[in-house]
C-alpha positions in Angstrom: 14.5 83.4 -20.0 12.7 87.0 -19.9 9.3 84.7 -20.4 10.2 82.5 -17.7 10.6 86.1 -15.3 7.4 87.5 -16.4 5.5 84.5 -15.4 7.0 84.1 -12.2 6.7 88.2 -11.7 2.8 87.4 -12.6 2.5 84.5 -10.0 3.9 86.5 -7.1 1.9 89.6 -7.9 -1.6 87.5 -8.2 -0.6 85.3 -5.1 0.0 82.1 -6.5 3.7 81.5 -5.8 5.5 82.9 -2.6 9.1 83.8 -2.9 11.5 82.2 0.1 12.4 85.2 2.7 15.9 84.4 2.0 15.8 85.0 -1.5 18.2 89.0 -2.2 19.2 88.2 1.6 22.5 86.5 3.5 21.4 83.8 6.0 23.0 82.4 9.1 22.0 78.8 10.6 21.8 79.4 14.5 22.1 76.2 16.3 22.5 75.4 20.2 26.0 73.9 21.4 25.8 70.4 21.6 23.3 69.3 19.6 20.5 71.2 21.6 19.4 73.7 23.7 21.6 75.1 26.4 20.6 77.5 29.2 22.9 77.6 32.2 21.7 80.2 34.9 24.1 81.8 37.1 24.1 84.7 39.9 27.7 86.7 39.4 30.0 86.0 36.3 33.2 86.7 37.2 33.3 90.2 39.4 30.0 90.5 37.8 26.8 89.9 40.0 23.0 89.9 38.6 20.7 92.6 39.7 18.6 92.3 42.8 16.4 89.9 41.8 17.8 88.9 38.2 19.8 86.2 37.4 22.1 85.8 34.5 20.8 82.9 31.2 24.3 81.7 29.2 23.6 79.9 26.0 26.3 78.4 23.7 25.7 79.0 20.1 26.9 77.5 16.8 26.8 80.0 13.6 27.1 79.2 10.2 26.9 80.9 7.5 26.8 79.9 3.8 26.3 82.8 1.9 28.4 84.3 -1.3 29.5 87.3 0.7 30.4 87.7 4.5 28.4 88.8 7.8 29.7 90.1 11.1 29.1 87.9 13.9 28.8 90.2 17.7 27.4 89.1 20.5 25.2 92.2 20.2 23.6 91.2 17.3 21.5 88.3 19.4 18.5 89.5 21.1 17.5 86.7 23.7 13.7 86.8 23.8 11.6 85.4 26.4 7.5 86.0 26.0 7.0 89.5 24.4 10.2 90.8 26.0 13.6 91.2 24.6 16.7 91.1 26.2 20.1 92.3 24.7 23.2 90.4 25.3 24.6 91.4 29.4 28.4 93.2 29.8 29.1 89.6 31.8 29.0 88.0 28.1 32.5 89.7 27.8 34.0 87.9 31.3 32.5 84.2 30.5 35.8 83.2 29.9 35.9 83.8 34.6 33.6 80.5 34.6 35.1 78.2 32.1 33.0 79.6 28.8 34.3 80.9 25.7 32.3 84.1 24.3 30.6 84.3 21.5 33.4 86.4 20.0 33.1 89.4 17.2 34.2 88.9 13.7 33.6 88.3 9.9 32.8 85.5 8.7 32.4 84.1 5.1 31.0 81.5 3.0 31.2 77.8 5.1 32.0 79.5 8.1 31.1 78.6 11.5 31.8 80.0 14.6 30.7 79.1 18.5 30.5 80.4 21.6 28.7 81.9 24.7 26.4 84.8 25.3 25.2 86.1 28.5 21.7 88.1 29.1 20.3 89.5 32.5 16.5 88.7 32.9 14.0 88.8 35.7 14.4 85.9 38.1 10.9 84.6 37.6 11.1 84.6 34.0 14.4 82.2 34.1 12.0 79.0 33.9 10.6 79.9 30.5 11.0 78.9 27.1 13.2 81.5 25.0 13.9 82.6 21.4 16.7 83.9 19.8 16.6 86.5 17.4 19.2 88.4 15.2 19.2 92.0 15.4 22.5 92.8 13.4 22.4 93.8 9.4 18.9 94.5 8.2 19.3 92.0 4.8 20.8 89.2 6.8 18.1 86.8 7.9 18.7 83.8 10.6 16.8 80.5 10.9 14.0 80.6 13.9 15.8 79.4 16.8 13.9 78.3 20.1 14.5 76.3 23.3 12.3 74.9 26.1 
């Protein structure tokens, strides 16, 4: 076993062997309601209007995670990127329930959990047509899949 370690120890130092980026982290698998990508645009949510200018993006989300431990789940923790800009999740996210959507809500979850729901982000008008990643900005040692949608 020890001479098993050394050589791979020997392969990552030299280059030869990469270790996953998961490997001494917790993951979570992001996915989009449905089966795919899901970006509904709306002006107010609830008593809650947009910015001059801005509109709001909601996107459903499906979370699993299938670590040994657990990982909080907030829908603070998901940074909506669109280009080279990042948006964090709107104060609308919280009054989705107003227009028929469940929010992404906060909690722990563990091994085979999954959880689902909707987050709301303000962005520029003119940026509402483009392509956007998701990112997760939560706990430093949890990692999440890369999760984009045209």
């Amino acid at each position: 076993m020890k001479k098993t370690s050394s050589y791979l120890m020997i392969l990552v130092l030299y280059g030869m062997f990469t270790l996953p980026a998961t490997l001494g982290s917790e993951y979570i698998n992001v996915t989009g309601l449905n089966g795919g990508c899901n970006k509904v645009l709306y002006s107010n949510i609830g008593n809650t209007k947009a910015s001059d200018g801005n509109v709001f993006i909601v996107t459903g989300l499906r979370i699993e995670y299938n670590g040994e431990k657990s990982v909080s789940v907030d829908p603070s923790y998901f940074q909506l990127k669109l280009g080279s800009k990042g948006y964090n999740n709107a104060a609308a996210t919280y009054y989705l329930d107003k227009i028929g959507k469940t929010p992404l809500p906060v909690l722990t979850l563990y091994g085979g959990g999954k959880v689902e729901g909707y987050i709301a982000y303000e962005v520029p008008e003119n940026e509402k047509d483009e392509s956007y990643e998701m990112k997760y900005t939560g706990w430093e040692d949890v990692k999440m899949n890369d999760y984009s949608c045209s």
